[in-house]
C-alpha positions, -999 to +999 in steps of 0.1 A: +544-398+307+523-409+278+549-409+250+533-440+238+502-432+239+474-444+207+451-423+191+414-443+195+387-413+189+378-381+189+345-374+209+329-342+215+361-323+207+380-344+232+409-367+217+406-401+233+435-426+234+454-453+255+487-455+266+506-491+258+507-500+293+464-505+290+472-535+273+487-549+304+458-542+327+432-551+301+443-589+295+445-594+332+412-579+343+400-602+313+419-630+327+406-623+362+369-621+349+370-648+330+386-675+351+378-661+386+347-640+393+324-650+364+329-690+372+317-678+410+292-657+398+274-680+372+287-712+375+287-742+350+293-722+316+319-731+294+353-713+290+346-699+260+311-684+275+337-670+303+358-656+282+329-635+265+317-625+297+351-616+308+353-590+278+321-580+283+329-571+320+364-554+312+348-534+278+319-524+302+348-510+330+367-491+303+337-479+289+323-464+326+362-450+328+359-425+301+327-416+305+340-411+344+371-385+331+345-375+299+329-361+331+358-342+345+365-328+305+328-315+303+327-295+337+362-283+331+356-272+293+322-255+310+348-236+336+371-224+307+398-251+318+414-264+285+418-298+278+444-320+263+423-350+259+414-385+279+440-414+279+431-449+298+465-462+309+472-489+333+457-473+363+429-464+350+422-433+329+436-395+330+418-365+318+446-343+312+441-308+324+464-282+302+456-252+332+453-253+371+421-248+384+412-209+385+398-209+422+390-236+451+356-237+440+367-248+402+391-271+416+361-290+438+337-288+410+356-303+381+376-332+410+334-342+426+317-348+388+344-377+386+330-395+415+293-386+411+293-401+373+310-432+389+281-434+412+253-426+381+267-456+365+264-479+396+230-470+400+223-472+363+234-509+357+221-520+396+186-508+380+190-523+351+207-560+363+173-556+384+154-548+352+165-582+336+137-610+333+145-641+356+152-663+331+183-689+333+198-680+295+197-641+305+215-649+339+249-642+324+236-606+311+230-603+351+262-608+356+277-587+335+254-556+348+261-566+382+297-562+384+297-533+360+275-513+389+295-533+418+330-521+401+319-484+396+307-485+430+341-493+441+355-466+417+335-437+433+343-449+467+378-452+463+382-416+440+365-399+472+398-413+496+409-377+506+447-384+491+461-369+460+454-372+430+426-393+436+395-369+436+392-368+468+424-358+473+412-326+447+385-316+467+404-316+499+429-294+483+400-269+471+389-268+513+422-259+524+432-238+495+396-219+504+402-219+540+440-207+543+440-189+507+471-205+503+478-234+472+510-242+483+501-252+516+467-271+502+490-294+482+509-301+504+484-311+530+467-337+503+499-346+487+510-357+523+478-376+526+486-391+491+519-403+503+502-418+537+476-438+512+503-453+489+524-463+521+491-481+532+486-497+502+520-509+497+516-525+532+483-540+523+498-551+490+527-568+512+507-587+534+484-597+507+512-617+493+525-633+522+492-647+527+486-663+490+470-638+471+500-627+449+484-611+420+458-592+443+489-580+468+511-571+436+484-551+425+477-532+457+513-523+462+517-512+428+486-489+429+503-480+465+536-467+448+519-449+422+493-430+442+520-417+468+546-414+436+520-389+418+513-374+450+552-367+451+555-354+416+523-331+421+537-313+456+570-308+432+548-295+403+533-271+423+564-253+437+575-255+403+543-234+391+546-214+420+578-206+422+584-195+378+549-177+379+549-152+359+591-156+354+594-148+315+619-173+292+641-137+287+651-131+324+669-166+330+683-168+292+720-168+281+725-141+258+745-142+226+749-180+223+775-191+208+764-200+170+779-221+147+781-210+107+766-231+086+789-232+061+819-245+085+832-282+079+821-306+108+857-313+116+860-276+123+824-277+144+839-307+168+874-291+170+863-255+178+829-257+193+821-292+210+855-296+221+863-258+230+826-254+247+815-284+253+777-279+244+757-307+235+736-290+214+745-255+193+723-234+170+732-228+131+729-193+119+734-184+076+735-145+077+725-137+115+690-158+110+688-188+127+682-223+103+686-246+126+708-266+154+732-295+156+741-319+183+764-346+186+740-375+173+735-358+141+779-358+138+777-394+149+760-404+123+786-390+100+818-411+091+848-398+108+865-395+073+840-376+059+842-350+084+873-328+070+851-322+035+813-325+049+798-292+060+768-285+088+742-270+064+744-306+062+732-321+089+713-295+104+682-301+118+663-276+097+635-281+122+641-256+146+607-247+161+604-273+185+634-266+202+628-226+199+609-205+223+601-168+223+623-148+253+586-133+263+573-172+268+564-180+305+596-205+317+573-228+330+557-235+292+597-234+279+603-263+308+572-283+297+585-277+263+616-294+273+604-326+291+583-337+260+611-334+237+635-347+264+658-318+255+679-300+284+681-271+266+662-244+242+671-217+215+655-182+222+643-169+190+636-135+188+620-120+149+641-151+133+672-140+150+687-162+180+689-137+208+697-167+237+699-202+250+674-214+283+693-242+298+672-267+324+702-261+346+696-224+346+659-229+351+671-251+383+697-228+395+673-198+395+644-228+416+674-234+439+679-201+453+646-188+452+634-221+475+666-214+500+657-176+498+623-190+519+585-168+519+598-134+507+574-115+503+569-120+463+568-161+467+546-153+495+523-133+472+525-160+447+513-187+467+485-171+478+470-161+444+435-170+437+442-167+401+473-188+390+488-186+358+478-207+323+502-231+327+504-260+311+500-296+333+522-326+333+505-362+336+525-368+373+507-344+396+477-325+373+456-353+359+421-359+369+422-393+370+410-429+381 
């Protein structure tokens, strides 16, 4: 989700970055500050006065949103939960989890510090807005505190809407998860409620432009699709846990892959191997050990004429290791492993040697039957695990965010 994502800072161990899409929300909240609620707030300034109050406003907001997922990072760092690092995006920000939450009481106590930081900073700039002297040159500092405690107010408020993946949403799913024992059926309930919210919203959002108020109305109904999209993606996210816990890379592998020599012309790799097989991808071995693997953009970029006297030592891409995985790996690592490097399929390496190819479609295949084989007994035992797995998260249903 955040392949775009900038590197800002590191603080206290925890890499802190924004996604492209920020810069979207930042110039309008700027624009919105500046030409809306500041000209209300503290009329007869000039635009330029506006415009500083209006960064002010939106560096304050970012600001109280990563110290609101700094607070998630610290309680979940304290609980053993590893951390990828914080990103603001155009939502807000994410504190990316790398683990599921050990136990229902983890998962409530890393989703509620979110909220109860929001509410810290509300009552931290209320006190100090009241703190200000009354004087007419120090109004605009007022302002600025105001909406700083107003907006995290709103924050904490609407983080506690019991819908996922808002934190509320978390901290329903840690009551049902500790009342029924059961994960799958405590995301489910919240991502259902997730889905309900983002309906809502989009209906809000709808009405909101039929009345006037299109930018207000657009941004409702986008929130709306994104809350009940997340709330989609983490439901699928958890089956997926569920059902490839503790499934290794080796059971769902093809063995002996078909390899390609390195030492083979490319017109002999497209006549006998992408044309015979048609792979899109196939590994390069030089005396059994595997150097590397080559697909069909790296023959593209070869002249056709060239082909009959070029060889794939060649064009190999000699870096192998992020599209190897060891057949002991946990699939649902080898999957994640996948979706960052958009690949569909990986080489099993075994001591240097290739030993088998993990296809997505395999992966699905083995999902596919397993879901239509219902609660056996072992997907029953699974589900109802008060320990799951160290598994990495994706940003769609796993993010503690704003």
């Amino acid at each position: 989700m955040f392949s775009r994502r900038i590197h800002l800072f590191t603080l206290l161990g925890f890499r802190v970055g924004l996604d492209l899409s920020w810069f979207l929300i930042a110039i309008l909240i700027v624009w919105s500050l500046s030409s809306r609620y500041f000209p209300e707030a503290v009329p007869g300034l000039d635009a330029v006065s506006y415009l500083i109050l209006g960064l002010a406003g939106a560096i304050g907001l970012f600001a109280s949103i990563i110290f609101h997922e700094f607070a998630h990072a610290m309680v979940a760092r304290r609980l053993d939960m590893p951390i990828g690092g914080i990103t603001l995006f155009l939502f807000g920000g994410v504190a990316e989890l790398n683990d599921e939450p050990p136990s229902p009481r983890v998962e409530f106590l890393v989703a509620i510090v979110g909220p109860i930081a929001s509410f810290f900073l509300a009552a931290a700039f209320y006190v100090l807005a009241l703190g200000i002297p009354d004087a007419a040159y120090l109004v605009p500092v007022t302002a600025v505190l105001a909406y700083l405690a107003l907006i995290n107010l709103v924050l904490a408020v609407f983080n506690l809407l019991p819908a996922f993946p808002l934190d509320g949403g978390r901290v329903m799913r840690s009551a049902v998860w500790w009342w029924t024992n059961d994960l799958r059926r405590a995301t489910k309930a919240s991502a259902l409620l997730g889905r309900v919210l983002g309906a809502l919203l989009v209906g809000l959002g709808v009405i909101s432009i039929i009345s006037g108020d299109f930018i207000g109305g657009m941004w409702l109904a986008l929130i709306g699709f994104f809350i009940a999209g997340a709330a989609g993606a983490s439901e699928m996210q958890t089956e997926l846990r569920l059902g490839l816990q503790d499934v290794r890379v080796a059971r769902l592998m093809t063995r002996d892959p078909k390899t390609v020599p390195a030492d083979i012309t490319i017109q002999t790799l497209v006549d006998d191997y992408f044309c015979q097989h048609f792979h899109k991808t196939f590994p390069v071995v030089r005396d059994g050990r595997l150097i590397g693997c080559v697909n069909l953009t790296d023959i593209n970029q070869i002249k056709r004429k060239e082909w009959s006297h070029r060889h794939v030592h060649e064009i190999v891409n000699t870096d192998e290791t992020v599209r190897t995985v060891s057949p002991e790996a946990p699939v649902f690592d080898a999957m994640q492993t996948m979706q960052r490097g958009g690949y569909s399929q990986l080489m099993v390496v075994d001591g240097g040697q290739i030993v088998g190819m993990l296809t997505a479609r395999d992966v699905m295949d083995f999902l596919a039957v397993r879901m239509e084989l219902g609660s056996t007994s072992e997907t029953t035992s699974v589900a109802k695990t008060n320990r799951p797995a160290g598994i990495p998260r994706t940003v769609e249903g796993r993010k503690m965010g704003v």
